[in-house]
Steps between C-alpha positions, in 0.01 A plus 500: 500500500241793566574841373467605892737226565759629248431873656660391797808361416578799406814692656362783715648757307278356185195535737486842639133622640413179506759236682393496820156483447569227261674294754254582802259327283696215410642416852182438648423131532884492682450768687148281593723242650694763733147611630399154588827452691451810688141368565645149640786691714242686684177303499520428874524850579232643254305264608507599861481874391120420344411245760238749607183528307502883455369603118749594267550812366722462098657870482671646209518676211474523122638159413538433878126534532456251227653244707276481711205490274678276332506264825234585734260251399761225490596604894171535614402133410829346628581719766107455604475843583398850414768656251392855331683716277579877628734703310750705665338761302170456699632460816730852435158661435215336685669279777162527734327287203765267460516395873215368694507594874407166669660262228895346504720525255838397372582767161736323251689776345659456124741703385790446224687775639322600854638826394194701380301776669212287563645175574677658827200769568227166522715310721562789722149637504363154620763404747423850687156460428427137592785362694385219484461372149810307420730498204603290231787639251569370224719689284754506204737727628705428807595879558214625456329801737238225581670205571684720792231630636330168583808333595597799711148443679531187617185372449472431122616209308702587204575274203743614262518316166798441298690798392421421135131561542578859545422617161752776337229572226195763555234211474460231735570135399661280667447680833137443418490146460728437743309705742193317423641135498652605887106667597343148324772253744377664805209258434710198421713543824371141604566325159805724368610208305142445308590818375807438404380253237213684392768791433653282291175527204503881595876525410469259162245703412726831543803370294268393228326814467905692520634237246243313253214799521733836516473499086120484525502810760751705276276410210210686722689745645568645125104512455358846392305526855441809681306315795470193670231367774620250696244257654522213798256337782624509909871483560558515104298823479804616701724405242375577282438931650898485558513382104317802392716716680823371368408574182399858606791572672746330265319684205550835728090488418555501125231153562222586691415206641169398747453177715179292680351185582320328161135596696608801608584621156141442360413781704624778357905463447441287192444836275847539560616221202468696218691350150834582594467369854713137543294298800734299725256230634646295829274185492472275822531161462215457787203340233199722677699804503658456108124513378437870649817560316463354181147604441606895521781363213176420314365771532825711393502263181129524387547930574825468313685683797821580522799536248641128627435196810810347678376253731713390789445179629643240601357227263327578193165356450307537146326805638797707584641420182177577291419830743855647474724636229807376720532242735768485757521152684705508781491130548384327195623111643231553758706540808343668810481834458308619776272816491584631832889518378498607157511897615850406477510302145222742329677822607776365347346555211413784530787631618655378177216689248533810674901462475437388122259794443757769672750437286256462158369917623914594510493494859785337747327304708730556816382878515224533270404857624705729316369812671548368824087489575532156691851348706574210658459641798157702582618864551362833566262355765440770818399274800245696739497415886138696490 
């Protein structure tokens, strides 16, 4: 039994700061099931809400954002369409560059709660703006400010997920993942059931990294770090920029932490890994792709880079274990693990380091912010009509 695993048997009251973030993370790969359920209930009717080929717009965010980084590549090859990434915070700002006049669109909104400033002002904005884009919802929270203002229009489609994906902690989790598994099955709508067994590697993959590998994370959550640069290619890149900023918000910024793709990082961001800097390297299974990656894990190792290498993968060839310090193998029997799902698997763990390194700084991991500088909720945020 994992020391994580023993953390949350724990009776609430032997867990305060840190239950419900513990348990948000460890309900995941059920709460995965729920999603696909929802997915199956109401395939028919998504389906016929995208049946037009507008472009889709992924809106959200912080976290929310990352979604749709974290899917948009995935989407755009099954959906066979374009699918860009505009965050609410853009489209607040600068909605005349985030819209083009003569082109159709269908924006796909994600929001855990639908309840912050910008969430509600984007949606707005665009619907008096161009009424004519159409809207997706897909949110966390089923009272939420934004899931009544599309319903109230009429014209949006709004998917709720399960109550349970509405995360009581300050940093997203499970509302992530579940967020992105629902934006990834608008792809599948035609072969819901392929899914369904691929999910089944994704959710293996989960457990083993909550049960067998929670000691391993613990073990690097008590390193003497004060950085971490997290590193991925495509959809995992997207991870992989929502694992870096678990760790900075659960570590109220105690970790400064950086993220990029492994070719993007040769240009500049690698000066960032100085000696007390732990790299988090995602590495795709993909062959072509996984020698980009494990050539700039060469280099790291021949520079001697970085205080410590955890490589997540999901099978561990003699490279990963001769480039990296740690290896984390999600599926080590060889079961397909596919790329395009492991945002949900790999954030996982990361979920679980940041949780691990929260805890090892004296932090509680459900409101890590003692002065108050971030809340679950965005706050403070003045919405301007002009």
């Amino acid at each position: 039994m994992s020391s994580f695993t023993d953390l949350i048997a724990l009776p609430e009251e032997r867990l305060v700061g840190s239950w419900h973030t513990a348990h948000e993370i460890a309900q995941q790969p059920a709460v995965w099931i729920k999603v696909l359920d929802l997915l199956e209930t109401r395939a028919r009717e998504i389906a016929a809400f995208l049946r037009d080929d507008t472009a889709l717009i992924l809106s959200g965010a912080g976290s929310s954002d990352y979604v749709g980084r974290s899917v948009a590549g995935s989407m755009r090859r099954r959906l066979g369409r374009e699918v860009v990434v505009v965050p609410t915070t853009s489209t607040v700002t600068h909605p005349d560059a985030c819209l083009r006049a003569a082109q159709r669109y269908t924006m796909v909104h994600f929001a855990r709660s639908g309840d912050s400033p910008e969430s509600l002002a984007a949606y707005r904005l665009v619907r008096r703006t161009r009424p004519d884009v159409r809207h997706l919802v897909i949110t966390c929270n089923g009272s939420g400010a934004l899931r009544k203002a599309a319903e109230a229009d009429g014209t949006a489609l709004v998917l709720v997920l399960p109550p349970e994906t509405n995360d009581r902690s300050l940093a997203m989790t499970s509302s992530f993942t579940s967020m992105a598994l629902c934006a990834l099955g608008l792809g599948w709508l035609g072969s819901l059931e392929d899914l369904r067994l691929m999910m089944g590697a994704v959710c293996a993959a989960a457990d083993r990294t909550i049960g067998e590998l929670g000691s391993l994370l613990m073990r690097l959550g008590e390193l003497d770090f004060t950085r971490a640069f997290y590193l991925g290619s495509d959809g995992l890149q997207g991870a992989m920029d929502e694992g870096a900023l678990k760790m900075l918000e659960m570590t109220a910024g105690q970790i400064i932490t950086s993220s990029n793709s492994y070719l993007g990082a040769r240009h500049g961001p690698q000066v960032f890994i100085d000696g007390r800097c732990l790299v988090v390297a995602c590495l795709a299974s993909e062959p072509r792709v996984r020698r980009y990656e494990l050539d700039l894990l060469r280099e790291l190792r021949r520079k001697k880079m970085g205080k410590e290498v955890l490589a997540v993968t999901a099978t561990a060839d003699p490279a990963a274990r001769e480039l990296a310090d740690t290896v984390l193998e999600l599926a080590p029997s060889g079961g397909k693990l596919a790329d395009e799902l492991r945002v949900l698997s790999d954030v996982v763990a990361c979920q679980l380091l940041a949780f691990c390194k929260s805890r090892a700084c004296g932090l509680e991991p459900d409101a890590p912010s003692p002065g108050g500088i971030i809340s679950r909720v965005v706050q403070g945020v003045t919405i301007y009509d002009a």
